[in-house]
C-alpha positions in Angstrom: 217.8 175.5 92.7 217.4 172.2 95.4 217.6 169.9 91.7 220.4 171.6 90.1 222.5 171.5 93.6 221.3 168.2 94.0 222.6 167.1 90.2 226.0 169.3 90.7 226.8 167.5 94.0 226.0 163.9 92.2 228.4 164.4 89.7 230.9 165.7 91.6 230.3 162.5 93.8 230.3 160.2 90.8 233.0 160.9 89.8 235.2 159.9 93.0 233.3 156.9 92.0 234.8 156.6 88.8 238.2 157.2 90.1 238.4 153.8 92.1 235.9 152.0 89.6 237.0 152.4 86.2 240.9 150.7 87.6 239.0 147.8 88.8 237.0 147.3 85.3 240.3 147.4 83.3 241.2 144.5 85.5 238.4 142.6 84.7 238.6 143.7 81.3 241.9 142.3 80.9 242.1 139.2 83.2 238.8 138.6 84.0 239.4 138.7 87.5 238.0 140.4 90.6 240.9 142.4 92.6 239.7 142.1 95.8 242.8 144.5 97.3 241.1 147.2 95.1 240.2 149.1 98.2 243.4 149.1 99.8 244.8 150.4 96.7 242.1 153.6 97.5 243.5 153.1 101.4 247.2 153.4 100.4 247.0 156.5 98.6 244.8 158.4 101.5 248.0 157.5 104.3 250.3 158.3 102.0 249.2 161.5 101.3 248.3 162.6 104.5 251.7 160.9 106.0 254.0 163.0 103.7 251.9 166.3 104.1 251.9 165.7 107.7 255.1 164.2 108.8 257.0 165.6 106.3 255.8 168.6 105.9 255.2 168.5 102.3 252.8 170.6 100.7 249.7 169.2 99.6 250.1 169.1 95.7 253.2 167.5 95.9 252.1 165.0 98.0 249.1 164.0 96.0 250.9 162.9 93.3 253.1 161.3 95.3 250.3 159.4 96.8 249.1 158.5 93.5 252.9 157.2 92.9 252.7 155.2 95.8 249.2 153.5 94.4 250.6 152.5 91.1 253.7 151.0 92.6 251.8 149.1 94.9 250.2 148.3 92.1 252.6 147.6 89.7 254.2 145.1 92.4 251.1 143.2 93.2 250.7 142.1 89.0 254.4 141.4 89.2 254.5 139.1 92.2 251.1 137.8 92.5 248.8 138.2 89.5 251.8 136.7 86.9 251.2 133.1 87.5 248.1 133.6 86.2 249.0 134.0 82.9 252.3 132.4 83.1 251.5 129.7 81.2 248.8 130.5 78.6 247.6 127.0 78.5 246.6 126.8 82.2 245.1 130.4 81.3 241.4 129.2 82.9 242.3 126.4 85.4 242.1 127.7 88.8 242.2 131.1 87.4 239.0 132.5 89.7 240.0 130.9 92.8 243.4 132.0 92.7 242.8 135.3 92.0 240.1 135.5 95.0 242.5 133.9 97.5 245.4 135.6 96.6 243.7 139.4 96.9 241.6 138.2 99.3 244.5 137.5 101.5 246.4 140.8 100.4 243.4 143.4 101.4 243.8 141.5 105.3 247.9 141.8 104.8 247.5 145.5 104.1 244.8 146.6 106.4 246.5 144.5 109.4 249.9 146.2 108.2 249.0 149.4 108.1 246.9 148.8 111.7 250.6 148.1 113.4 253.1 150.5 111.5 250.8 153.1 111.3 248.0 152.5 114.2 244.4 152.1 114.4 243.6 155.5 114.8 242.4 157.9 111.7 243.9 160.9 110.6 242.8 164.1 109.0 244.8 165.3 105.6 245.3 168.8 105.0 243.2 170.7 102.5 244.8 171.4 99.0 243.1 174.8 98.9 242.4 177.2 102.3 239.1 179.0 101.0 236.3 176.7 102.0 233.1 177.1 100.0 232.8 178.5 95.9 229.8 180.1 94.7 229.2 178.3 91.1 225.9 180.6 90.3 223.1 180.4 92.9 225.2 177.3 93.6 227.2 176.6 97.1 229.8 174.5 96.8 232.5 172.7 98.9 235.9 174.5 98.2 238.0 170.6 98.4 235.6 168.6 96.6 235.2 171.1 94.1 239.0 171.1 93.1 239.4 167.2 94.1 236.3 166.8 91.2 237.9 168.7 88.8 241.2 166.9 89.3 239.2 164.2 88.6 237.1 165.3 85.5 241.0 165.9 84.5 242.5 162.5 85.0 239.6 161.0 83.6 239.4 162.4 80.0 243.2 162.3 80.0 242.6 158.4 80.4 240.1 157.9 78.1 242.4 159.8 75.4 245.0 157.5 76.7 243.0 154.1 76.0 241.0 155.6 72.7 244.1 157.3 71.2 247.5 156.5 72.4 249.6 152.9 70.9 249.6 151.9 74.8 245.5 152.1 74.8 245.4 150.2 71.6 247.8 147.5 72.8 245.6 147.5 75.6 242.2 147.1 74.2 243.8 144.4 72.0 245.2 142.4 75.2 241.2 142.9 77.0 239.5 141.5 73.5 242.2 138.4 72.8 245.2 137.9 74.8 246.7 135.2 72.9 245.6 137.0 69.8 247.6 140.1 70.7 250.7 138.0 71.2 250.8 136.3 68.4 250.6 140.0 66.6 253.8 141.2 68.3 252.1 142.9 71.5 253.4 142.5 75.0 250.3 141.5 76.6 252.9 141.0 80.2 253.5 144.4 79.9 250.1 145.6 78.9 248.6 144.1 82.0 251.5 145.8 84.1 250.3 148.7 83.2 246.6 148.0 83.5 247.5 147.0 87.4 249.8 150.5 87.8 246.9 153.0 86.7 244.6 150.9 88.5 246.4 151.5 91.7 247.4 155.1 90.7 243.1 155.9 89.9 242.5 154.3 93.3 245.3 155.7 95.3 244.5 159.2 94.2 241.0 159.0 94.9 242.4 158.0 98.5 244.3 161.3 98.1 242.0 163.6 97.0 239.2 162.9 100.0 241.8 162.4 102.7 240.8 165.1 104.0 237.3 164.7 105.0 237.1 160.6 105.4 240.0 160.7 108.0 241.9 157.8 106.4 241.9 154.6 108.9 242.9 150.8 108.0 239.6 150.0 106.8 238.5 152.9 105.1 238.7 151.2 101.9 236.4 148.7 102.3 233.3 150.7 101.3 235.1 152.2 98.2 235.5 149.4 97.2 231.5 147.8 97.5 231.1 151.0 95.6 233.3 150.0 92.9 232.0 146.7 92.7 228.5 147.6 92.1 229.9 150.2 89.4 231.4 147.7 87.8 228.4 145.4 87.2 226.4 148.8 86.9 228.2 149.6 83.8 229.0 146.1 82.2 232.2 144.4 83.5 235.0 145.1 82.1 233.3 148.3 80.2 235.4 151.7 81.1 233.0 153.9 80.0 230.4 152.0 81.3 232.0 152.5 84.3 232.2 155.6 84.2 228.8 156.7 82.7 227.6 154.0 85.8 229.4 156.1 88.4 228.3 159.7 87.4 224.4 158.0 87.4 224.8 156.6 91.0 226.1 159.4 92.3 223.5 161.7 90.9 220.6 158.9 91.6 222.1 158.9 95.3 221.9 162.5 96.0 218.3 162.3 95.0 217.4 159.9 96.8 219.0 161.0 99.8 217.2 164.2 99.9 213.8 162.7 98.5 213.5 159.5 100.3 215.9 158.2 102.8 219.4 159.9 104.1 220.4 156.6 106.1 219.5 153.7 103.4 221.0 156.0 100.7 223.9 153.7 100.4 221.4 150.5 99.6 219.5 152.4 96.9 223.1 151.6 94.8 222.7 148.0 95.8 218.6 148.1 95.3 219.6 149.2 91.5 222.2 146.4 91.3 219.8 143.4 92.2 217.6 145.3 89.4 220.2 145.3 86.7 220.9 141.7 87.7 217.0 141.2 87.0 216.5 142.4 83.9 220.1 142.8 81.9 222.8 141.2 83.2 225.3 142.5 81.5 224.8 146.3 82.5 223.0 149.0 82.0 225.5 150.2 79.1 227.3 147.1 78.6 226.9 144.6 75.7 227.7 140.4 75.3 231.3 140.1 74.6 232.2 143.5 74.5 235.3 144.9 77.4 237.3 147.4 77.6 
């Protein structure tokens, strides 16, 4: 009963992980870039929804996807006014390309969390629950009431996105834009738009997973920073640039965590992720269910 609660309470963990982590691999998929305002993004959509439920006095499940709004806006923005002159000029494609893209989202994560800090203040609130009953009984299983709906929400969003990227023209335009950017313009796709988009459901994954455990990390200015070393373990984890390897790498973290947090150490539970990174590093680079030269 202790191994299957154990497992159940993984998954549900992994996949908040996959929520902010699969945004940030269909950046580097794309661009080949590290967004390093990914956790803000996650930090965004946990004020926003606790502002509106709060402040104005908007139920919950409207102000989630509001929230989530808010995170591919910010999003959306961000590509628009920072991440273009990257790719403004296709032959300057990989001069300056990495140091630019560190210094510019760099510099936004401190612009964020010092803006929120003075509009909003240094102290963290508490978001309202999206459901009142507490716990669920799933068999002999316990299980918390808000995490429970927040991971199927997820579960949700998840498959709807990878139907979105395997089946949809807007996934294929995408995973022609990740494979050959200049090859997908010169065969009629908008690869300005495609990475638009990448950059607005990146923000909207993030934000939402903001949104969804408002309520029990007490959003502050900084509480995206550790989302977002999360992220960027899952990331390597899986293979950069891989979404389902980012995904499969998030729900065997989370599960691998739980273990370990019951089985060998509560407080260095957090460095077993990084323990398995250095590891993958080691012995296979490029992921655990990545392979050379393949994204997206």
């Amino acid at each position: 009963m202790l191994t299957a609660d154990l497992f159940i309470n993984g998954l549900i963990i992994g996949l908040f992980y996959a929520l902010m982590a699969v945004g940030l691999s269909m950046i580097f998929g794309v661009l080949k870039i590290v967004n390093f305002a990914h956790g803000e993004f996650y930090m965004v959509g946990a004020y926003a929804y606790v502002l509106i439920s709060l402040k104005l006095g908007v139920s919950p499940w409207i102000a989630l996807p509001l929230a989530a709004a808010a995170g591919a806006a910010l999003g959306w923005l961000v590509e628009r006014l920072l991440m273009r002159p990257l790719y403004a000029g296709y032959g300057s494609w990989s001069i300056m390309k990495d140091e630019y893209a560190v210094v510019v989202t760099f510099g936004l994560s401190l612009l964020l969390i010092n803006l929120v800090d003075k509009i909003v203040g240094p102290y963290p609130y508490r978001g309202p629950s999206l459901i009142e009953t507490s716990r669920f009984a799933v068999g002999p299983i316990m299980l918390n009431g808000q995490k429970l709906i927040a991971a199927s929400l997820s579960l949700a969003i998840l498959v709807g996105l990878a139907l979105f990227i395997k089946r949809s023209l807007w996934g294929r335009q995408i995973q022609a834009v990740a494979q050959n950017r200049l090859g997908a313009s010169l065969a009629g796709i908008d690869a300005t738009h495609a990475t638009s988009m990448i950059f607005a459901i990146s923000g909207l994954l993030a934000a939402l997973a903001g949104g969804l455990l408002a309520p029990a990390i007490n959003p502050a200015p900084d509480v995206g920073a550790f989302p977002a070393v999360k992220s960027y373990v899952i990331v390597v984890l899986g293979g950069m640039g891989s979404i389902w390897g980012s995904m499969a790498a998030a729900l065997l973290l989370g599960v691998l965590e739980s273990f370990f947090a019951v089985y060998v150490s509560y407080d260095y539970r957090d460095a077993f992720g990084l323990l398995i990174l250095i590891l993958v590093l080691l012995f296979r680079p490029q992921g655990l269910f990545g392979e050379k030269g393949r994204e997206v």
